[in-house]
C-alpha positions in Angstrom: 193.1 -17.9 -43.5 192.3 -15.1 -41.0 188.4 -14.7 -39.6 187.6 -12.1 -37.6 184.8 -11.6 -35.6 183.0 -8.0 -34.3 180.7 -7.7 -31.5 179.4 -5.2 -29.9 176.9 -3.7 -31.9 173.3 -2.6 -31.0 170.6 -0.2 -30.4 171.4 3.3 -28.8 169.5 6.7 -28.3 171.7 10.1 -30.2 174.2 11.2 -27.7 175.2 7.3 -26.6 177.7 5.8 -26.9 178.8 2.3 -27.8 182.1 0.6 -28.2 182.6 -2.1 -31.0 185.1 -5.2 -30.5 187.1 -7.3 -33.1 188.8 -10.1 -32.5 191.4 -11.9 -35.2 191.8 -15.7 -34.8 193.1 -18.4 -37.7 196.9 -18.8 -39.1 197.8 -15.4 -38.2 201.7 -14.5 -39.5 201.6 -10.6 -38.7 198.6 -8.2 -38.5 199.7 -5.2 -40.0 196.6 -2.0 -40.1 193.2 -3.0 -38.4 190.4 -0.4 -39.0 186.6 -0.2 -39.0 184.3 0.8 -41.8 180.8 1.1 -41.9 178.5 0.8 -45.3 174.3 2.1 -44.5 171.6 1.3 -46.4 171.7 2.6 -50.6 175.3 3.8 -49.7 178.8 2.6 -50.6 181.2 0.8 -47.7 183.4 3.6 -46.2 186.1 4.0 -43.7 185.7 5.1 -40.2 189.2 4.4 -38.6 192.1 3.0 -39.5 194.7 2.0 -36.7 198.5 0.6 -37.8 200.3 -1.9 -35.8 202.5 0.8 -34.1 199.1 2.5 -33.6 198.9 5.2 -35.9 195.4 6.0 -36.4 193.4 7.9 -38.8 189.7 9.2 -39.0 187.0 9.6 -41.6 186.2 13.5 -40.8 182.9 12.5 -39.6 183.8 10.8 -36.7 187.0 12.9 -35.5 186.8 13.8 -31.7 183.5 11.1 -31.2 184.9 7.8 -32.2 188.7 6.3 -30.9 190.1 3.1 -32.3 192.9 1.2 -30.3 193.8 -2.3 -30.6 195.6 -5.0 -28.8 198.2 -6.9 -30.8 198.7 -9.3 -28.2 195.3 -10.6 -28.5 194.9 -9.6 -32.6 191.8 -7.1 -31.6 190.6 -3.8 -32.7 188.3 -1.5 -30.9 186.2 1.5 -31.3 184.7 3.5 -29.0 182.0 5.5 -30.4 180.5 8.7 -28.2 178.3 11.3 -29.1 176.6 9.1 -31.8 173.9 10.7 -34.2 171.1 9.3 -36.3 173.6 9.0 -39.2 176.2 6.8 -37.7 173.6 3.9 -37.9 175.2 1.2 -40.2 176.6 -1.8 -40.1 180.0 -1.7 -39.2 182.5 -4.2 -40.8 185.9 -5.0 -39.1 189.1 -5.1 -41.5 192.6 -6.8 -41.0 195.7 -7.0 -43.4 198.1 -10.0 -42.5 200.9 -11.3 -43.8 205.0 -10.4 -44.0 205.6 -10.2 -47.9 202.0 -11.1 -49.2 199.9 -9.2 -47.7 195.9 -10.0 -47.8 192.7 -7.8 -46.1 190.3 -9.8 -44.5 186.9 -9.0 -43.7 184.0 -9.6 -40.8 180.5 -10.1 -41.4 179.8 -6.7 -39.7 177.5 -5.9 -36.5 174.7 -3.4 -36.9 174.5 0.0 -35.5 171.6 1.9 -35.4 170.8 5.1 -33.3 167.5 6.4 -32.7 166.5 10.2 -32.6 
């Protein structure tokens, strides 16, 4: 089993920025893609970033050129620094990790709020 564990989250005025931290801990084998999705209230979970393990990233159109996920694989975390953030970023943000060599499994965090104020 893999648990991971955000932090980070918070209150922030439009135009802040905060940066969100995940850290990967349990009988880790390999992490392969780490990414960060957010799901707001009456709306469906969806992806913000996605980052592989050679650090190939990709963006949910929203966030391009205001958000930036990295990670550190020596540590098993995932970051994402979020700039420029608007009234519509504010939801909880859930961390996501797929382990494994030949099974692979995703693993979820319980998620860390985000909510920016107009």
């Amino acid at each position: 089993q893999v648990q991971l564990v955000e932090s980070g989250g918070g209150l922030v005025q439009a135009g802040g920025s905060l940066r969100l931290s995940c850290a990967a801990s349990g009988r880790i084998g390999r992490i392969n893609d780490m990414g960060w999705y957010r799901q707001a209230p009456g709306k469906q979970r969806e992806l913000v970033a996605v980052i592989t393990s050679g650090g190939i990233t990709n963006y949910a159109d929203s966030v391009k050129g205001r958000f930036t996920i990295s990670r550190d694989n020596a540590k098993n975390q995932v970051f994402l620094q979020m700039n420029s953030l608007k009234p519509e970023d504010t939801a909880v943000y859930y961390c996501k990790a797929n382990e494994g060599w030949v099974r692979r499994d995703d693993y979820w965090g319980r998620g860390t709020q985000v909510t920016v104020s107009s």
